[in-house]
C-alpha positions as CSV (number, residue, x, y, z in Angstrom):
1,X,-6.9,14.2,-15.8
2,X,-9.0,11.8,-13.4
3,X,-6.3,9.1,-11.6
4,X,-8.4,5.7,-11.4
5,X,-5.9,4.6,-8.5
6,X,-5.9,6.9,-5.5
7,X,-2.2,6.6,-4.0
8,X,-2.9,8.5,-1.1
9,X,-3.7,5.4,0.7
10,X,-0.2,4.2,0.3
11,X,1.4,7.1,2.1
12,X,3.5,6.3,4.7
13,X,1.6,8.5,7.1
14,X,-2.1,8.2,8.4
15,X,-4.7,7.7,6.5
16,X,-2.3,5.7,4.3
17,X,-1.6,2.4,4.3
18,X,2.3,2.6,3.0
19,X,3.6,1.8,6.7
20,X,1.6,-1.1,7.6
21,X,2.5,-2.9,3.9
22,X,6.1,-2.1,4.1
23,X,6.2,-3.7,7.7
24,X,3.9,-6.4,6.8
25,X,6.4,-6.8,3.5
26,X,9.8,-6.8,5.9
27,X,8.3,-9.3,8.1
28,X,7.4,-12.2,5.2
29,X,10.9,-11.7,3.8
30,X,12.3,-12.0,7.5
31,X,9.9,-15.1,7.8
32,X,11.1,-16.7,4.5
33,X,14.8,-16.0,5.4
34,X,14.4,-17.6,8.8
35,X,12.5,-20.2,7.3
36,X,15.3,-21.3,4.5
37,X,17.6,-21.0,6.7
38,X,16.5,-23.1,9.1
39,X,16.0,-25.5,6.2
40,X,19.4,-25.4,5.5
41,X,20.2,-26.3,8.9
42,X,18.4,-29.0,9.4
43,X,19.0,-30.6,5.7
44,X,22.8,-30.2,6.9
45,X,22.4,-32.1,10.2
46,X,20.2,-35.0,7.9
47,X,22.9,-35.3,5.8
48,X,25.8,-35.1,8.7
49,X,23.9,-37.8,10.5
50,X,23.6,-40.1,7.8
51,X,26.8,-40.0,6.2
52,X,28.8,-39.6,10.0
53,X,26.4,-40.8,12.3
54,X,26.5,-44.6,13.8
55,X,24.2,-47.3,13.1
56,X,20.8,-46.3,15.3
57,X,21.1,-42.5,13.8
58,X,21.6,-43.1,10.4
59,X,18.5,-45.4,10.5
60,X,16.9,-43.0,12.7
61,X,17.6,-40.4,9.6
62,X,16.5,-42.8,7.0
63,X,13.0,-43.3,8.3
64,X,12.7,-39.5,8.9
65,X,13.8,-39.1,4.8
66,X,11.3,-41.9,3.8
67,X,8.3,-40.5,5.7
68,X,8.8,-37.0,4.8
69,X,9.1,-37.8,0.7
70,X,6.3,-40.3,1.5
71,X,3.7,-37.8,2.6
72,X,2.3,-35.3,0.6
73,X,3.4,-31.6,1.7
74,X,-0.7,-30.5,2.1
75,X,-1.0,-33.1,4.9
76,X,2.2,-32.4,6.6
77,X,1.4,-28.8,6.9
78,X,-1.7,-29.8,8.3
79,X,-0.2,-32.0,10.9
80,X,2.7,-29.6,11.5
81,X,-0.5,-26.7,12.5
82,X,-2.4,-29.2,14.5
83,X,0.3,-31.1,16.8
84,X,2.3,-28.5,17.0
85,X,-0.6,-25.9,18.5
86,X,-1.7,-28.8,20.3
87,X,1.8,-29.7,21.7
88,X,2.4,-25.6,22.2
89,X,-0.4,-25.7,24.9
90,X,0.8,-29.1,26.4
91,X,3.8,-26.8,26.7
92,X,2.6,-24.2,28.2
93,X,-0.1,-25.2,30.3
94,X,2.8,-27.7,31.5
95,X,4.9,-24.4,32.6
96,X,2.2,-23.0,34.5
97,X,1.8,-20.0,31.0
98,X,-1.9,-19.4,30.3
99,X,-2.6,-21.5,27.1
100,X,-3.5,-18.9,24.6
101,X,-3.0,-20.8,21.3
102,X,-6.3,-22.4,19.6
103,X,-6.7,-24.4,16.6
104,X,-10.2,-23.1,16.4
């Protein structure tokens, strides 16, 4: 019986592939865990500082909730990559670190 799939590439040894995917598969779920949780974090401090906070941080909060519902989530992603790579080689040209990040 011919196999159409050959599932020696996804051995977990050389010349498969298995090693590389499962690392590559532990690293996303490790990304999306930090990435929730930090979500969580930060939707707890929003809420803390404008239920607790005085006068100047709960507006503070309020224009941060207004301009993040306000823009669409495409353009924020897209202003996240290029201010923050920007601001990341501010950084560390700033600290004397040879800037290796590029938006190109």
């Amino acid at each position: 019986m011919t196999t159409v799939f050959d599932l020696s590439l996804l051995a977990y040894e050389p010349p498969g592939w298995g090693k590389v995917l499962l690392v590559g598969f532990m690293r996303s779920i490790q990304l999306a865990a930090g990435g929730y949780l930090l979500g969580i974090l930060i939707g707890i401090a929003g809420a803390a500082g404008k239920l607790y906070g005085n006068k100047v941080v709960r507006d503070l909060f309020e224009i941060y909730t207004v301009v993040i519902r306000a823009v669409p989530e495409l353009v924020l992603m897209l202003l996240f990559y290029y201010v923050g790579t920007d601001l990341l080689s501010r950084a560390s040209t700033a600290m004397g670190l040879a800037a290796s990040i590029s938006t190109a």
